[in-house]
N, C-alpha and C positions, 0 to 999 in steps of 0.2 A: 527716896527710892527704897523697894522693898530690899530685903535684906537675906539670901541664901544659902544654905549649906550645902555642901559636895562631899558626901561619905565615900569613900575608896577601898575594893578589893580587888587586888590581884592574883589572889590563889593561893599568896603566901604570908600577905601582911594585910589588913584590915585598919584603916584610919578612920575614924568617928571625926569630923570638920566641926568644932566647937567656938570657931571663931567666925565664919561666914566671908559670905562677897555681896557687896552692896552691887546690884545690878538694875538697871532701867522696868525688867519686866520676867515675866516665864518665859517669854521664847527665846528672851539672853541666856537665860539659866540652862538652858536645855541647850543651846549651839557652843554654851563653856561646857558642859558635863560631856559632850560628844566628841568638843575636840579636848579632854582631858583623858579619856578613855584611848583614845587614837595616840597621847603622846605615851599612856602605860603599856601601850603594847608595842610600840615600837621600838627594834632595840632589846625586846627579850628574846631569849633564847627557852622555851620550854624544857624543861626538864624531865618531861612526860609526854605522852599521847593525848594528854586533855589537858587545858589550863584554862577558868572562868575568868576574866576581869568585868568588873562592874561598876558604873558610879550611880551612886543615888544622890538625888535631889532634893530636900526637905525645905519648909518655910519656918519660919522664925516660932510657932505652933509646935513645930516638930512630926507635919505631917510631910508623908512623900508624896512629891506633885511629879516626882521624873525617872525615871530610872533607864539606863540604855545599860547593854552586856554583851559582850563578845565569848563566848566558846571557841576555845582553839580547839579542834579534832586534827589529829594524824594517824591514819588506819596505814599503819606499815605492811599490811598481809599484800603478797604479789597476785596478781592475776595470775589463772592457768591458762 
């Protein structure tokens, strides 16, 4: 089974995955890095009006085959 990395940024800390997940195929890789993105944002509290979270997906090459990203926007201005 091929062999994956899941790099992680949340806005505030940035982890490089130098050890990998041994998974079945690309559309595993891609259903773990979606719901790994979904357990980073859950649970935060923004400390700003923007906050990115991202995971990338690299092959054992060290190309990226996946990437998914969340933008938190909050536009606090009121309607008139």
């Amino acid at each position: 089974m091929p062999l994956y990395y899941f790099d992680t940024d949340d806005g505030k800390h940035s982890m490089i995955d130098d050890e990998g997940y041994t998974l079945p195929n690309g559309k595993t890789a891609k259903d773990v890095a979606i719901l790994a993105l979904t357990d980073m944002v859950r649970g935060e509290q923004p400390e700003s009006n923007e906050r990115r979270f991202q995971v990338v997906v690299r092959d054992t090459q060290g190309r990226r085959i996946f990437c998914t990203r969340l933008v938190f926007e909050a536009d606090d201005s009121r309607a008139s």
